[in-house]
N, C-alpha and C positions, 0 to 999 in steps of 0.2 A: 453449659459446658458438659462433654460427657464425657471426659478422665476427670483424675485428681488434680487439683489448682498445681502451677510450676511454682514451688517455693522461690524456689531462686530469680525468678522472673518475678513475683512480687517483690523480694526483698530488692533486685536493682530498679522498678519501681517506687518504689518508696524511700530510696537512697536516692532518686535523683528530683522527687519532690522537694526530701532535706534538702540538699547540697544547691536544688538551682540548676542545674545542669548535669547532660550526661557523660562530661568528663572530670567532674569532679568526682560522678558517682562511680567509674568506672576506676578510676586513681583509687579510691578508697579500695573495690573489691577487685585491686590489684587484675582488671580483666583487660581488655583492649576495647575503645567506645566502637567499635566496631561489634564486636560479642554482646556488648550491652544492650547496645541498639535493636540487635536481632532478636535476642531476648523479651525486651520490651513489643518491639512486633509480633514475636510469635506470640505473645500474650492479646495481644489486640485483637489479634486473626481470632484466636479460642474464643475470644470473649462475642467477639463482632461490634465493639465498637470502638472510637477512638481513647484513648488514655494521655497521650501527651500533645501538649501543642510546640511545637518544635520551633524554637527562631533562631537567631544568629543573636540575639542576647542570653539563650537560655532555653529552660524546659521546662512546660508546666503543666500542672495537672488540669486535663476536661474535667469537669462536673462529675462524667461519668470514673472518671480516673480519682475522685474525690473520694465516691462512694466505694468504691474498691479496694483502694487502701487502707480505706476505717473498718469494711468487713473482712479483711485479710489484717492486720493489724494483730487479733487473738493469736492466729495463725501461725505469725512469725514469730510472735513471742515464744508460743511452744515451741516449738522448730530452734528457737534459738537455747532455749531449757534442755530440749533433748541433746543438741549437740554438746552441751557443755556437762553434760551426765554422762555421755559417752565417753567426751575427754577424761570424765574422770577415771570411768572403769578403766578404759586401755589404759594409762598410765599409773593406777596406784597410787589415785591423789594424797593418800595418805603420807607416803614419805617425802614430797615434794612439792615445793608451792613457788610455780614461775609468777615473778612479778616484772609489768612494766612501769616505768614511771618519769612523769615531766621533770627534766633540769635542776631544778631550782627543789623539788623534793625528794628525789634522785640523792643529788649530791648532801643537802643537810639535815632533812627528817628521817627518810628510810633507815640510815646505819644507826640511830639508834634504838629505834622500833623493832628494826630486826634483831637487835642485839638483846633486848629486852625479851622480845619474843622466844629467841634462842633459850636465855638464864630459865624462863618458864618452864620450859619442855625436857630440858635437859637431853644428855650426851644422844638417846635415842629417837629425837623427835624429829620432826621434819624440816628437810632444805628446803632453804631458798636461793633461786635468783634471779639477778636482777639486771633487765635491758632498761638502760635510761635511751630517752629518745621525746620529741616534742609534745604535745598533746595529743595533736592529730593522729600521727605516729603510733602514742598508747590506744587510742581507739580504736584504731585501725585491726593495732594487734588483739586486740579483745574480741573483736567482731570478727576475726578468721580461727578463732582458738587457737592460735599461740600461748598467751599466757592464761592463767586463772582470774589474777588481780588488777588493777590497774590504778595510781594513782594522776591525775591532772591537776593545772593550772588556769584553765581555759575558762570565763563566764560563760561559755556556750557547753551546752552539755546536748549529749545525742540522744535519739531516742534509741531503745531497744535495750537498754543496759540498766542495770538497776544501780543509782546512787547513792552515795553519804557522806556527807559535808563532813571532813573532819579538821576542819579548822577553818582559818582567815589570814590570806598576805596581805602588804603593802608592801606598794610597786613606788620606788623613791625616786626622783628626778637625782643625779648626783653626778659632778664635774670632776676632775684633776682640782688638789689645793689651789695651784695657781692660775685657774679659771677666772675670767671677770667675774663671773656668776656667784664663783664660790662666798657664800654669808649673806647673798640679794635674795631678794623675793621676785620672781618675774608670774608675768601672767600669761593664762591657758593663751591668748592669740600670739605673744612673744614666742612661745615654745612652740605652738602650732608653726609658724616662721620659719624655725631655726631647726637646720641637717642635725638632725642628733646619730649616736649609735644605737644600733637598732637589733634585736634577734632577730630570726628570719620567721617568713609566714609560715602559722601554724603552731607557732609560738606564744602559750596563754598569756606572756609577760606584756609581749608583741598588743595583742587581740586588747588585753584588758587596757593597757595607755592609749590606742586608737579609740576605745569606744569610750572612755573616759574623757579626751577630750574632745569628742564626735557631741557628747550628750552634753556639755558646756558652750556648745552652738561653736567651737574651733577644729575643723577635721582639720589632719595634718595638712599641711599645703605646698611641703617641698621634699624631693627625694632624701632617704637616710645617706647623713655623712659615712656609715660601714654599715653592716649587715654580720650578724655572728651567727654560726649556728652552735655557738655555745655559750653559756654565763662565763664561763671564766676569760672564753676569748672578747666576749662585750667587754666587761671588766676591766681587760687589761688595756684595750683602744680606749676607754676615758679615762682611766689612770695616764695613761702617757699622751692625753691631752688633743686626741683625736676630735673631740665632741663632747657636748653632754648626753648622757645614756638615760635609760629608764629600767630600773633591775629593782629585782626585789629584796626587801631590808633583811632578808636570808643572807644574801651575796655580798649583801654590801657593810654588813652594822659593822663587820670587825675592820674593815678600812677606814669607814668614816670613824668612829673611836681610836684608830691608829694614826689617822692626819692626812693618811694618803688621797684617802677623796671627801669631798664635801657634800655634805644635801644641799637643795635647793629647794628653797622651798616657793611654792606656787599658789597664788592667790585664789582663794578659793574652789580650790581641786585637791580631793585626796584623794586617789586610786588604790582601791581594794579590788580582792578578787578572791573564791572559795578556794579551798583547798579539796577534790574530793575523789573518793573512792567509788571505782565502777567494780562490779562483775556483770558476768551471764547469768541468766536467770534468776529465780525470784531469792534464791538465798545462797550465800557463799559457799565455798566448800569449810569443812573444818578447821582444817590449816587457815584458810584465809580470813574464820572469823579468829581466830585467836591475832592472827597478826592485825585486823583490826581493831581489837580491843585495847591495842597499846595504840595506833594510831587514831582512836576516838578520845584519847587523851587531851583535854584544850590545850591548841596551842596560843600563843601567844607572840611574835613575834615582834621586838622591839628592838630600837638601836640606841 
């Protein structure tokens, strides 16, 4: 080559290795798989050899496209360090710390992490706030600098982002009281069977029950009875008897202790999943480790 390597052309590269294709990759960095594509090409052309093999299932890396990505790899990591050092300066990360964060930690960890976080600092220290939105969602926004922080649900974690496990869910099978289910034991291929309520893809509650019963030797095998793209609208469709759902014992332990819905419990399957904190580059900003020091607090989640 004889200019400087096209970051951006590497990173939609190596986003369409992860992702399998180039309109997953393209969805993520919000471009058109048209722009991607060219992208990729005009990387090919510089380079002179091929990098993707392209089908009607997917995208995948040549050999040559192997070795490019693991030496351009360092590369993007800096590149993604510096931009989020930039972020900092223009904004004055000091007073302010945007966070995004999955559903289910959104709605019951954050407020009081941040509230905790708050009592610390006192009247002068720094804001927060907060986009709830999917997994995918929080990654997405972390990977274009939108926010600082990000927490997820997802057992899938991305590359480029640095992590920390700060806790563990279970994800609970749970029906309407007056569900046949409600107080039976059923098994991973009965549930694999049966239309449940479902959150939508992209969703780590979603991701972690599929691959839970995928690794049980039962993939799901019939379309979802509803689709939410919220916990509380899941929630409310198997409370009133829509299906059985799969939500996390976040959402559900003060119904199921109130009567309104029941567990179910499933023979030989327990589905967990991490709890974890992303940022950009190799170390947080200030704000965001203080706010993780309340969120490396064990959690324990029980019903």
């Amino acid at each position: 080559m004889d200019r400087e390597p096209d970051v951006a052309a590497l990173r939609a590269l190596a986003l369409i290795a992860e992702r399998g294709s180039i309109s997953a990759a393209s969805s993520e960095l919000r471009l058109s798989q048209q722009a991607v594509s060219l992208r990729v090409r005009s990387l090919e052309h510089e380079i002179g050899v091929p990098l993707l093999v392209r089908s009607a299932r997917g995208s995948q890396l040549t050999a040559a496209g192997e070795l490019v990505i693991g030496w351009a790899r360092p590369l993007l990591d800096a590149a993604t360090e510096f931009g989020a050092a930039v972020q900092d300066l223009r904004a004055g990360r000091e007073g302010s710390l945007r966070i995004a964060a999955s559903l289910t930690i959104a709605e019951h960890l954050l407020p009081g992490w941040i509230a905790r976080w708050r009592g610390l600092q006192g009247p002068s220290g720094a804001t927060a706030t907060l986009t709830a939105a999917n997994s995918s969602a929080v990654i997405a926004a972390l990977r274009s600098g939108e926010v600082d922080l990000g927490f997820v649900e997802t057992p899938e974690l991305p590359s480029g982002l640095t992590a920390a496990t700060v806790g563990r869910d279970r994800i609970e099978v749970v029906v309407a009281a007056s569900h046949p289910w409600a107080g039976r034991t059923v098994s991973p291929a009965e549930l694999a069977a049966t239309p449940m309520v479902h959150r939508e893809r992209g969703s780590g509650t979603r991701l972690a029950f599929e691959q839970a019963l995928a690794a049980a030797g039962h993939p799901l095998e019939v379309e979802p009875a509803a689709v939410h793209d919220t916990t509380l609208g899941a929630r409310s469709a198997v409370m009133a008897g829509v299906a059985p759902g799969a939500l996390s014992v976040l959402a559900v332990r003060d119904d199921i202790r109130g009567g309104r819905l029941a567990r179910v419990a499933v023979s030989g399957l327990e589905i967990t999943r991490p709890l974890t904190a992303l940022w950009r580059g190799s170390d947080p900003t200030a704000a965001a480790q203080a706010l993780l020091d309340e969120a490396l607090r064990p959690v324990e989640p029980t019903a």
